[in-house]
C-alpha positions as CSV (number, residue, x, y, z in Angstrom):
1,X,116.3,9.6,61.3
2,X,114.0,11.4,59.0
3,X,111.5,8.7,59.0
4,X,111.4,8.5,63.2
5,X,111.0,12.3,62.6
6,X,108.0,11.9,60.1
7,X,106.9,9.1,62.7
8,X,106.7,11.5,65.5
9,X,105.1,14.6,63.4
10,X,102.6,12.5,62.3
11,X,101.8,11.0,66.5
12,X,101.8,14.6,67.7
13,X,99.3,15.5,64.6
14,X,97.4,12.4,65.2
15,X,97.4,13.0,69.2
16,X,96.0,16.7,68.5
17,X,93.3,15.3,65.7
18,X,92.5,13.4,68.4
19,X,92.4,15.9,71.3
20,X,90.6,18.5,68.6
21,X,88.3,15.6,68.3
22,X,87.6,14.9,71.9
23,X,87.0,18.5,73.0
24,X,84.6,18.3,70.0
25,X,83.2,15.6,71.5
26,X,82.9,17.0,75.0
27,X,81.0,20.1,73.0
28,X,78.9,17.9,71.8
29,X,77.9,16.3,74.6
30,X,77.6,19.5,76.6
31,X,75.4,21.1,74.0
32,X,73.3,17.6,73.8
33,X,73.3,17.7,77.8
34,X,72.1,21.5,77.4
35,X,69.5,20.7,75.1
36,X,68.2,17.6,77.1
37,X,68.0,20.3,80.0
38,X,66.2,22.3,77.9
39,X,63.9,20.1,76.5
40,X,63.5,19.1,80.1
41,X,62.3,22.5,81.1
42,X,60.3,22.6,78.4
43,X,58.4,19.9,79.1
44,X,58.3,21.3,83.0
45,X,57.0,24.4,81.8
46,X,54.7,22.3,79.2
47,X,53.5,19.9,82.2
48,X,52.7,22.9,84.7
49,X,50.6,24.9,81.8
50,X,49.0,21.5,81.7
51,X,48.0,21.1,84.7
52,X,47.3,25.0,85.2
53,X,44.3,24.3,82.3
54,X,43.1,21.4,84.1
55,X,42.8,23.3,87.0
56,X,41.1,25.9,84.7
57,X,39.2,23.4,83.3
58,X,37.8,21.6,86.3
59,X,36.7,25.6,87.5
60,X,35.3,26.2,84.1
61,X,33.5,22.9,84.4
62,X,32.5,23.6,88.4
63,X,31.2,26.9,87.4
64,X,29.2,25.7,84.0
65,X,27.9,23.0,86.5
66,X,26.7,25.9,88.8
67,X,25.1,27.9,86.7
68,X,23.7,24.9,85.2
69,X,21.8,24.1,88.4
70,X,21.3,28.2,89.0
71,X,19.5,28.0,85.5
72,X,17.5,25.0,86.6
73,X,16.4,26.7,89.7
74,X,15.6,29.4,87.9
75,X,13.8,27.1,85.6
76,X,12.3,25.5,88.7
77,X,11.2,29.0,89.8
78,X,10.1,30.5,87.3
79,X,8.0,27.2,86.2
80,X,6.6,27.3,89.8
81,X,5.5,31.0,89.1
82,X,4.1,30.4,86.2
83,X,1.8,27.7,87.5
84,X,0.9,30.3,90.0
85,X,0.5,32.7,87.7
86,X,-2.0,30.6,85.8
87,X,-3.9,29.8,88.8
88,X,-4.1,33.2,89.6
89,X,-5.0,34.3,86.3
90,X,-7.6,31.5,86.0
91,X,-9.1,32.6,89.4
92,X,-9.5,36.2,88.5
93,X,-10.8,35.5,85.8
94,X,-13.7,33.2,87.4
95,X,-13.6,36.2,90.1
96,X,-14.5,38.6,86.6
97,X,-17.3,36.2,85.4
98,X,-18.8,36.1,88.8
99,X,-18.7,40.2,88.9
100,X,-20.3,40.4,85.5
101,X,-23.0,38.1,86.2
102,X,-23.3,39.6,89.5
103,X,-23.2,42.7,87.4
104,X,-26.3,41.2,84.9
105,X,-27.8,39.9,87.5
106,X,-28.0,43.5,89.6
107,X,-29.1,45.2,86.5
108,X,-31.7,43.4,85.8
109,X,-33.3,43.4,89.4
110,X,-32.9,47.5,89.1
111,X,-35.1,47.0,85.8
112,X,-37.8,45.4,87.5
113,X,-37.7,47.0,90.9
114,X,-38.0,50.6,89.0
115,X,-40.3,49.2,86.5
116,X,-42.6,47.8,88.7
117,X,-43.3,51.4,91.2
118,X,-43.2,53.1,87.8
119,X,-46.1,50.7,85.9
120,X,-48.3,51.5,89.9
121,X,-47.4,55.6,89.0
122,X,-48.3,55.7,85.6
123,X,-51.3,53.8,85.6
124,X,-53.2,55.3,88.2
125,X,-51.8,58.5,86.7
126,X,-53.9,58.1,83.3
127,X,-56.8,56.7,85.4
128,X,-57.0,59.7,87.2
129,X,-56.0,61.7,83.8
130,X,-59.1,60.5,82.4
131,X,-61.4,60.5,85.2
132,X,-62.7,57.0,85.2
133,X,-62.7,56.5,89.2
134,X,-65.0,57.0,91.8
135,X,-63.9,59.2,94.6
136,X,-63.0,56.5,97.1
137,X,-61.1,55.0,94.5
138,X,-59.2,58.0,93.9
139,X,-57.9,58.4,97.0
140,X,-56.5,55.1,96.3
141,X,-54.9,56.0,93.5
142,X,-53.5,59.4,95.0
143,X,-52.1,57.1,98.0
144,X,-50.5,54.2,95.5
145,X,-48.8,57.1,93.2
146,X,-46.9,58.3,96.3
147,X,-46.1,55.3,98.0
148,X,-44.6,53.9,94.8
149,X,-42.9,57.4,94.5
150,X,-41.1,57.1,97.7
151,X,-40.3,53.6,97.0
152,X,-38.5,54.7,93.6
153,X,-36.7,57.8,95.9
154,X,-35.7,55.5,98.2
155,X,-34.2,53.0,95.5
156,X,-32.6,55.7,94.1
157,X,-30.9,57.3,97.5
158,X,-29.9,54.0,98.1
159,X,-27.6,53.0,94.3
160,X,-26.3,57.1,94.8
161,X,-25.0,55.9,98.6
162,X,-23.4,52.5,97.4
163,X,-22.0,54.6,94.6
164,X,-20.7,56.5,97.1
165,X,-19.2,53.4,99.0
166,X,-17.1,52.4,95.9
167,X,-16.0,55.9,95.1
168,X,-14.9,55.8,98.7
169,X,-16.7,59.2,99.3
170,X,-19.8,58.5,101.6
171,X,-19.4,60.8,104.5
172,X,-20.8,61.3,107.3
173,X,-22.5,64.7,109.7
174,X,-20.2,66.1,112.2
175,X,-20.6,63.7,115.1
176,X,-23.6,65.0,117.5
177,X,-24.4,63.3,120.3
178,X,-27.4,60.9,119.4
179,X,-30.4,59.0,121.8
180,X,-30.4,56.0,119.9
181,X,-33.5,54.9,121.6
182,X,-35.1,58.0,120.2
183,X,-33.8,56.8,116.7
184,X,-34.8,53.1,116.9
185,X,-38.3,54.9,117.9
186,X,-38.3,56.9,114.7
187,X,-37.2,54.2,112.0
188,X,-39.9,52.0,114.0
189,X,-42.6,54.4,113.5
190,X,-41.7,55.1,109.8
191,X,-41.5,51.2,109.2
192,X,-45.1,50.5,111.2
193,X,-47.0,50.7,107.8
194,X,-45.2,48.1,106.2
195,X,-45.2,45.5,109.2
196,X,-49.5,46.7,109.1
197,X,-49.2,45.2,105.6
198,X,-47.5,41.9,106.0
199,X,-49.8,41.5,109.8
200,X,-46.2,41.6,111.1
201,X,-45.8,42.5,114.6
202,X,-43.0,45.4,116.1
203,X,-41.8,45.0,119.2
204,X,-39.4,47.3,121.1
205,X,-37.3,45.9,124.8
206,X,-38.9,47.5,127.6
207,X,-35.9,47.1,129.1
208,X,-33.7,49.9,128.5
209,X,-30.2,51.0,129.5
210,X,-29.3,53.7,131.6
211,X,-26.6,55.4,128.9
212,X,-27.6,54.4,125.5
213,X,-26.2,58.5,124.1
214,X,-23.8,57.5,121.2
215,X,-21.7,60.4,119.0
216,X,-22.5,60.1,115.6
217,X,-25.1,61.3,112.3
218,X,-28.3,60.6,114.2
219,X,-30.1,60.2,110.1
220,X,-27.5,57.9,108.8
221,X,-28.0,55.9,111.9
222,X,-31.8,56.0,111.7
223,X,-31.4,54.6,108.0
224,X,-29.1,52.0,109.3
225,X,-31.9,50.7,111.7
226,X,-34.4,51.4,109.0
227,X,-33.0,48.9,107.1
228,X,-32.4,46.4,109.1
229,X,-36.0,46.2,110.2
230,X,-37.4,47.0,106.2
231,X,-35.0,43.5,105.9
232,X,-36.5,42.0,108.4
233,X,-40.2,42.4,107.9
234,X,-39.6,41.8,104.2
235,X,-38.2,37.9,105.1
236,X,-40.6,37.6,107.8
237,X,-44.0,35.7,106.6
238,X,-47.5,37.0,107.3
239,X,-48.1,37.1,111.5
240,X,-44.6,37.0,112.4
241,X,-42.7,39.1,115.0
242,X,-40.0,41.4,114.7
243,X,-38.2,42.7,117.8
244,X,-35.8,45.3,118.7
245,X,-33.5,44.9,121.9
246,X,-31.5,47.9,123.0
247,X,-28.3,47.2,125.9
248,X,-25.0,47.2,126.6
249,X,-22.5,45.3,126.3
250,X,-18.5,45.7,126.6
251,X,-18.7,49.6,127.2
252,X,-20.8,49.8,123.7
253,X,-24.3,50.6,123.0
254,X,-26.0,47.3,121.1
255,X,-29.1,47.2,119.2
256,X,-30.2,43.7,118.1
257,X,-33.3,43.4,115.3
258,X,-34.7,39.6,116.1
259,X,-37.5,38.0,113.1
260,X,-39.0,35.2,113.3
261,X,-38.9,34.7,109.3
262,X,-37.2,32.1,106.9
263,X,-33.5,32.7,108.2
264,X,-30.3,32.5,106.4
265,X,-28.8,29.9,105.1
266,X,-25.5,28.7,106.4
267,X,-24.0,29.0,102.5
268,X,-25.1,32.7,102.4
269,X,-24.6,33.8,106.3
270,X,-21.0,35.1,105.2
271,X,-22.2,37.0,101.9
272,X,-25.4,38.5,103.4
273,X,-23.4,41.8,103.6
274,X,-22.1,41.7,100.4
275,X,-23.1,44.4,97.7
276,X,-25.3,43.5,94.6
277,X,-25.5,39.8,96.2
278,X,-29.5,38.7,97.2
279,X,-30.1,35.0,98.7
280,X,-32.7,34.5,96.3
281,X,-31.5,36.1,92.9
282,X,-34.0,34.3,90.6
283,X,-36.8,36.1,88.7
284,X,-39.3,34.3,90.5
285,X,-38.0,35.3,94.0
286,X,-40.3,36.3,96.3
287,X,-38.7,39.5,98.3
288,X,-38.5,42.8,96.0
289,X,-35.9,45.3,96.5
290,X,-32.0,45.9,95.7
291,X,-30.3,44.0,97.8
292,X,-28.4,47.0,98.9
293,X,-30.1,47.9,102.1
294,X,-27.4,45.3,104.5
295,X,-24.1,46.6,102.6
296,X,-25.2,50.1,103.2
297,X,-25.9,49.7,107.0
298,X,-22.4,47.9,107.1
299,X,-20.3,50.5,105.7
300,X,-22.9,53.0,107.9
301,X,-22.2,51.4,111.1
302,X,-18.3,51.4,110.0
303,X,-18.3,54.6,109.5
304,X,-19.0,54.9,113.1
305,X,-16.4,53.1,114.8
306,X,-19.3,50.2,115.0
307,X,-19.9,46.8,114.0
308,X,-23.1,44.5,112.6
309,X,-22.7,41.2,112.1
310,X,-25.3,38.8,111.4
311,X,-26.4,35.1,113.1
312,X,-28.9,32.5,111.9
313,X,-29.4,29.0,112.9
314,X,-30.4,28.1,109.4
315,X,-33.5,28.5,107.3
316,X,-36.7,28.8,108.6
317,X,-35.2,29.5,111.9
318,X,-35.3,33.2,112.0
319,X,-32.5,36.0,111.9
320,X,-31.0,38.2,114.4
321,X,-28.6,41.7,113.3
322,X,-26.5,43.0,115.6
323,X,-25.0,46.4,115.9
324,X,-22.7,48.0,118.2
325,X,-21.5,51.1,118.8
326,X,-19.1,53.2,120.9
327,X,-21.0,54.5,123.7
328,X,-20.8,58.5,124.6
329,X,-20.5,58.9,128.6
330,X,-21.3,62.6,128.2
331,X,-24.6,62.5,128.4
332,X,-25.5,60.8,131.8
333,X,-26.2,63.2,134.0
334,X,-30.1,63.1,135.5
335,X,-30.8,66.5,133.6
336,X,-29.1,65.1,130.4
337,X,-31.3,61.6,130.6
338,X,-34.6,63.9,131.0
339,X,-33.9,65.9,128.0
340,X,-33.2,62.4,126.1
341,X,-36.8,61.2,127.3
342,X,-38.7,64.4,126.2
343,X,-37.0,64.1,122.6
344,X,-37.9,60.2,122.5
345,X,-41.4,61.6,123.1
346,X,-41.0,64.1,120.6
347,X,-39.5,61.2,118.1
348,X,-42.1,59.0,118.5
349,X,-45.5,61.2,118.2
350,X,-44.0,63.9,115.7
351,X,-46.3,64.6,112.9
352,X,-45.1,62.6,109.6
353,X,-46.6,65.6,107.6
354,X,-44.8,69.1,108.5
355,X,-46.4,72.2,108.0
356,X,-45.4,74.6,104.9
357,X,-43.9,77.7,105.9
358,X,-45.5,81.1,104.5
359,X,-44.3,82.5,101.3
360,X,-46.3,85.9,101.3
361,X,-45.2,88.7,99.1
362,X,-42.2,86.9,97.8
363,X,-41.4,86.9,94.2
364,X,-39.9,83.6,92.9
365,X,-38.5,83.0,89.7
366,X,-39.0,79.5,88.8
367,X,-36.5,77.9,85.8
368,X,-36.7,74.5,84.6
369,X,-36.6,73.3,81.1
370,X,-39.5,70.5,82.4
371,X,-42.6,71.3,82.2
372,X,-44.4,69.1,84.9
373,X,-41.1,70.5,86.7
374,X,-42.3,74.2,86.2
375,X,-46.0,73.4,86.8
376,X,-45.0,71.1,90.0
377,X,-42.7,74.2,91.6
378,X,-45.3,76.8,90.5
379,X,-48.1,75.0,92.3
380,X,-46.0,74.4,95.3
381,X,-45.3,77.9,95.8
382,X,-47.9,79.9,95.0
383,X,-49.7,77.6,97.3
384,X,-47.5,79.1,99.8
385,X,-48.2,82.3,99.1
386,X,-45.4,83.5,96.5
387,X,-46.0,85.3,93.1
388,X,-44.4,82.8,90.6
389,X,-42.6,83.7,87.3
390,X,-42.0,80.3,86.0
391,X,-39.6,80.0,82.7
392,X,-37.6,77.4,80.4
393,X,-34.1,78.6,79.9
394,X,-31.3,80.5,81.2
395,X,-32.0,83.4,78.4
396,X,-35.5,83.5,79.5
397,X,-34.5,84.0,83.0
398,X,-32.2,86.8,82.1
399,X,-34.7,88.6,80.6
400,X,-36.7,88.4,83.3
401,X,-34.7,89.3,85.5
402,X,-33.5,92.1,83.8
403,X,-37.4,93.1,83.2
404,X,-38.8,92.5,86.9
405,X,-37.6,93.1,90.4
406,X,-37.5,89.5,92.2
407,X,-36.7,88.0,95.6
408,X,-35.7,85.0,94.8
409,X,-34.5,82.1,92.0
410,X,-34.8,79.0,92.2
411,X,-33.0,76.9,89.3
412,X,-32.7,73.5,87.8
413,X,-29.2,72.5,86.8
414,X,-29.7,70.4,83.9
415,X,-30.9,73.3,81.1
416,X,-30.9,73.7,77.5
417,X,-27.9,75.8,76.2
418,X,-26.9,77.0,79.2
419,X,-26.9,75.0,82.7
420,X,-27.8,76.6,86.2
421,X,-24.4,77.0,87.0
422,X,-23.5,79.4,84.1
423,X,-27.1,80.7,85.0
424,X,-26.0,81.8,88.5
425,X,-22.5,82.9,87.8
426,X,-23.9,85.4,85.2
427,X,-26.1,87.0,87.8
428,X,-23.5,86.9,90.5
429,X,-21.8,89.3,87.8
430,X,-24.4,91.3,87.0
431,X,-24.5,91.9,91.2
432,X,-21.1,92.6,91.2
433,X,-21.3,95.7,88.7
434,X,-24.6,96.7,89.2
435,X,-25.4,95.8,92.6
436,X,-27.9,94.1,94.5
437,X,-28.4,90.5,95.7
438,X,-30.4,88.0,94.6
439,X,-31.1,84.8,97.0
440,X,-30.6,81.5,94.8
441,X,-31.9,77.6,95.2
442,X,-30.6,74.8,93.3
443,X,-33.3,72.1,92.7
444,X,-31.9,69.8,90.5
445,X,-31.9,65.5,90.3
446,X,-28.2,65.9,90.8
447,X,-28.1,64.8,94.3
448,X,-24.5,64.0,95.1
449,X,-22.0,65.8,97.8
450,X,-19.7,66.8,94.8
451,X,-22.8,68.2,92.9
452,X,-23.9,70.3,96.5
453,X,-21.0,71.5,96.7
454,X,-20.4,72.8,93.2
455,X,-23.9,74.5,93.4
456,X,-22.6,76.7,96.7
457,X,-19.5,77.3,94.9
458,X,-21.4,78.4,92.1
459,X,-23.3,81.0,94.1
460,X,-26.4,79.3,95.4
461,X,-27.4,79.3,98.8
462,X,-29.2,76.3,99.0
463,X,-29.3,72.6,97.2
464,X,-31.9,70.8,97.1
465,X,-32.2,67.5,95.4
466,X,-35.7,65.9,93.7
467,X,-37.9,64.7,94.6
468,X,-38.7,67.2,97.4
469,X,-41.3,67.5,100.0
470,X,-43.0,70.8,99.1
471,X,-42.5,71.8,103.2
472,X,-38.9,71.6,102.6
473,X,-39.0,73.9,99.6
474,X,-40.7,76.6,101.2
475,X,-39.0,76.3,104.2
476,X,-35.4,76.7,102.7
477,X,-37.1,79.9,100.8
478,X,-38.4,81.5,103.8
479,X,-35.1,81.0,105.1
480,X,-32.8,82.6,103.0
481,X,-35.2,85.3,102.0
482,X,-35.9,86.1,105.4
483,X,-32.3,86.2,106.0
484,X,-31.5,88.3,103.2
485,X,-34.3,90.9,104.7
486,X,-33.0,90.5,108.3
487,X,-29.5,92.0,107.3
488,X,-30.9,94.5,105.1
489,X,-32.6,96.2,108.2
């Protein structure tokens, strides 16, 4: 009995080992099913960040890829601009070397063309200095010292008006209304002596227009025809023609200047306008002169609301310049067109030498730190009539005019110690506290707008720039002298 007993206790100990066992078992498996799931998600969660930095990746490689070709466009670009860029550079530079040996080149021809006047000036000068012509001759020599003067004025009016053109400040006169038949008359007649020299024939249209009244500076228009004819004789040979057509055409007043000389070539035709450029730069060229007479007219004629332009059909073949300008309708009326004809009549037989005005009783103070300046003035006036007190400086003036009663100064600008301007401002002052007025002149070499314009601010009445026609002198004295004594009464 005891034994079944055992038997049983140790079946129902064995049965529960084996239950414990089994549930231990069934934990097991549940905790290895668990971590399998786990492990599963693990390697979900593993295989989706995976695929998440692929993706990532792939962008980071689309967008390296991207900028990669952004760079090499850039590269592209940039490479592009910098072959430009090298062009360019090499270009201006060319452009640079062409100005500078334009530059040279322009220098050099102002050497010789002031040179050669002065050499003419100077040596008939010390002829006549030392008395070894004849009479006859000396007339020759009077007439070569001023023509060769002019010339060197001329030259010189001409590099201050193309220095105006780059400065951008060459100006015009308030727009008048202008015959510019009577002008083409006028630059004719002044140009006759040099066409007499070269056996070069002027010819003017017979054929004029009915309206030919323009608005506009009636001198800076005479200089622009002036130099178009000057050009034209000068490339025109010995017993050629030079003609001058006036007309209209399109509502505008047209002036052509036809030569018969050596033409322009079809290389230079568009450069014939150009500054500081000559067709024949070489120092055995035939043609003297600047080469600044065409680019002034241009910029003239511009000024104007006009165009030249310039037509050849090659060399040897002659030249023709055309200019045209806005006509003025305002003067056509029958009365209008008679006034125009007297002054074309007045133009054309007008006496090339003016008469001096009278300078009787006037007292003149004359300063200039020159010499020949002082001598020159002196002469001039007292010619005229004037008492002349002729001294060097602006403390020399002082005292005279402290010492003297005067009626007028007239001043050079450039002095020692002081200039003309501090000159005139000091007796401005003295005026101011002491009364009084004294008329003043300004005849100085400084001949620009800016430099007029400082002078009247100054206190001058007048500016007059060298050289000057002894006429023109006087007359500007007897004017604001007289003035001065016409408000006085």
């Amino acid at each position: 009995m005891s034994d079944r007993r055992a038997g049983e206790r140790a079946a129902a100990v064995g049965n529960r080992e084996g239950a414990v066992a089994a549930r231990e078992e069934s934990v097991t498996r549940r905790e290895d099913a668990a971590d399998v799931r786990e492990g599963a998600a693990v390697l979900r969660d593993e295989t989706a960040t995976s695929r998440e930095e692929a993706v990532r990746a792939r962008e980071k490689t689309a967008q390296a890829r991207s900028e990669l070709e952004q760079l090499m466009s850039q590269m592209r670009d940039a490479n592009e601009h910098l072959v430009v860029s090298a062009v360019r550079s090499q270009t201006m530079a060319e452009d640079a070397e062409q100005a500078n040996h334009l530059k040279d080149e322009f220098l050099a021809t102002v050497s010789h063309e002031l040179r050669t006047p002065l050499n003419a000036i100077l040596g008939w000068a010390r002829m006549l200095g030392a008395k070894q012509l004849p009479p006859d001759r000396a007339e020759n020599a009077v007439a070569s010292i001023e023509r060769n003067a002019s010339g060197l004025a001329h030259m010189i009016d001409d590099l201050l008006d193309v220095s105006r053109i780059v400065a951008g400040t060459l100006r015009l006169a308030a727009p008048q209304p202008v015959d510019l038949v009577a002008v083409v008359q006028a630059a004719m007649e002044n140009v006759r002596p040099l066409a007499a020299t070269k056996n070069v024939q002027l010819g003017l249209s017979p054929d004029l227009p009915a309206i030919e009244t323009v608005s506009g500076d009636a001198g800076r228009l005479e200089q622009v025809i002036w130099n178009l004819l000057t050009n034209a004789i000068k490339f025109t040979p010995e017993g050629g023609r030079v003609s001058v057509f006036i007309g209209l055409s399109n509502g505008q007043t047209e002036v052509r200047v036809v030569d018969t000389g050596q033409g322009i070539s079809p290389d230079f035709l568009p450069h014939v306008f150009d500054r500081f450029r000559q067709a024949d730069g070489a120092t055995t060229r035939r043609q003297t002169g600047l080469g600044l007479g065409l680019a002034i007219a241009r910029q003239l004629v511009e000024l104007h609301r006009g165009t030249v332009q310039a037509a050849s059909e090659g060399v040897g073949r002659g030249a023709t310049f055309i200019v045209r300008l806005p006509t003025s309708a305002s003067e056509a009326s029958g009365g209008q067109e008679t006034a125009l004809g007297d002054r074309r009549i007045a133009a054309s037989t007008a006496s090339p030498m003016p008469s001096v005005p009278r300078l009787d009783g006037l007292r003149v103070l004359v300063v200039d730190d020159s010499a020949d300046g002082r001598t020159l003035t002196s002469l001039v006036l007292t010619q005229a009539g004037a008492s002349v007190r002729a001294v060097a400086s602006v403390q020399e003036a002082l005292q005279m005019l402290g010492a003297e009663r005067l009626d007028v100064l007239v001043s050079n600008i450039g002095l020692p110690d002081q200039d003309g301007y501090g000159l005139i401002r000091q007796v401005r002052q003295y005026e101011v506290e002491h009364g009084g007025f004294l008329p003043a002149v300004a005849l100085t070499g400084y001949a620009r707008a800016e430099d007029r314009a400082r002078s009247l601010a100054a206190g001058f009445q007048a500016h007059i720039s060298k050289p000057v026609e002894p006429a023109e002198l006087t007359a500007v004295i007897a004017i604001i002298a007289h003035h001065l004594r016409d408000t006085e009464r």
